[in-house]
Backbone bond lengths (Angstrom), bond angles and torsions (degrees), N, CA, C in turn:
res aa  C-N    CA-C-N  psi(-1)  N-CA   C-N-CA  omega(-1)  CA-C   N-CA-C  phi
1 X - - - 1.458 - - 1.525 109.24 -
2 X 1.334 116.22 146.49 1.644 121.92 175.80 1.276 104.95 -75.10
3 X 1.383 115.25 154.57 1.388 121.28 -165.15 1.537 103.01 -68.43
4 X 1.699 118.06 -46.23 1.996 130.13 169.22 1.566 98.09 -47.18
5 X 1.332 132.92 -24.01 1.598 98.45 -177.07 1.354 109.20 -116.42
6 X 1.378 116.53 8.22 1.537 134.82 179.39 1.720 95.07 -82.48
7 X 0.915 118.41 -68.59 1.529 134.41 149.80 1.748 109.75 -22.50
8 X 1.093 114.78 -71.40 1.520 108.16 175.17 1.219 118.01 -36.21
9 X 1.283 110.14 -63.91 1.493 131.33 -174.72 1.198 115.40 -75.55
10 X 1.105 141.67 -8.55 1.646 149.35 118.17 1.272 99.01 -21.73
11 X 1.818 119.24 -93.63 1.209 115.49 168.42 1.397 135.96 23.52
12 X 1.182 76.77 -106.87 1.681 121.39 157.46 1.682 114.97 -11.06
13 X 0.879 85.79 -79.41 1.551 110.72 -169.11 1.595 101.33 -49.44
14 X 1.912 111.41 -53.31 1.267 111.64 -159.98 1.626 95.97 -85.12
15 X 1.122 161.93 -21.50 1.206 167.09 80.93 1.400 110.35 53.26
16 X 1.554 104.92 -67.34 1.393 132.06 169.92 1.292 128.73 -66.28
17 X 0.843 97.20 -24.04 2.008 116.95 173.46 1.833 106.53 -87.00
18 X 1.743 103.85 -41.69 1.494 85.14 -152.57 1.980 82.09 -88.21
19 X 1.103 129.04 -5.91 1.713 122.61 161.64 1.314 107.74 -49.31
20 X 1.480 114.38 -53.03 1.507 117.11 -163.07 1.206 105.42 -41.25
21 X 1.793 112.33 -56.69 1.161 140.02 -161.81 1.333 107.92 -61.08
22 X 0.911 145.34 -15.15 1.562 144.57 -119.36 1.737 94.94 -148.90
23 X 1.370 95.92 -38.83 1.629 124.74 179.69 1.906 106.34 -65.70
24 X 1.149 95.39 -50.14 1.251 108.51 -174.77 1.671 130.17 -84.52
25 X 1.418 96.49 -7.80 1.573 119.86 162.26 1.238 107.34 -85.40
26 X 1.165 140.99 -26.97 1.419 132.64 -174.39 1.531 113.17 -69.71
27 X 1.466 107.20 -14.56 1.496 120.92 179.24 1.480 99.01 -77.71
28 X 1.702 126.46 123.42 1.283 110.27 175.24 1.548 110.66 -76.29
29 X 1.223 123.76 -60.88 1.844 112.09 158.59 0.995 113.87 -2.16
30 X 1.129 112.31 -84.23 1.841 106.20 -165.21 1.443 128.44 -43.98
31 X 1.870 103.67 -34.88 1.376 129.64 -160.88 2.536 89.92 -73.62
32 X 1.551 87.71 -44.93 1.490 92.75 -168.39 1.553 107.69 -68.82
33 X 1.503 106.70 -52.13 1.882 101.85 170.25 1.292 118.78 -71.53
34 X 1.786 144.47 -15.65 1.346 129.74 142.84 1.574 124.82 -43.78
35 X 1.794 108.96 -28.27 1.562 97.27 -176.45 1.244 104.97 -101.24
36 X 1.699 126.76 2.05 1.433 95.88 176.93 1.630 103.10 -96.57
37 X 1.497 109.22 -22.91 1.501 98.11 178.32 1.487 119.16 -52.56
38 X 1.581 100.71 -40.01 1.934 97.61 178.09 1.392 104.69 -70.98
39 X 1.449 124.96 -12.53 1.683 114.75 173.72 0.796 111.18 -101.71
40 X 1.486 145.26 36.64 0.905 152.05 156.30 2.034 124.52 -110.46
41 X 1.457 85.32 -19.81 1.898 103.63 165.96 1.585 108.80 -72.89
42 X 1.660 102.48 -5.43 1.580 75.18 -179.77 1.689 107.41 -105.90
């Protein structure tokens, strides 16, 4: 692979990941049981 589409697809990829992420905050649940589990490490 050329280093420009190795790079793309880097991109790409992380693009696609940080949607997921972003996707999955819109859920308020998730948003409320992600903060008590981290408040609960302390």
């Amino acid at each position: 692979m050329k280093r420009a589409a190795r790079r793309s697809l880097a991109w790409a990829i992380a693009v696609l990941v940080l949607a997921a992420v972003f996707a999955a905050y819109l859920n308020p649940h998730l948003a409320v049981d992600l903060a008590g589990r981290v408040w609960a490490c302390f």
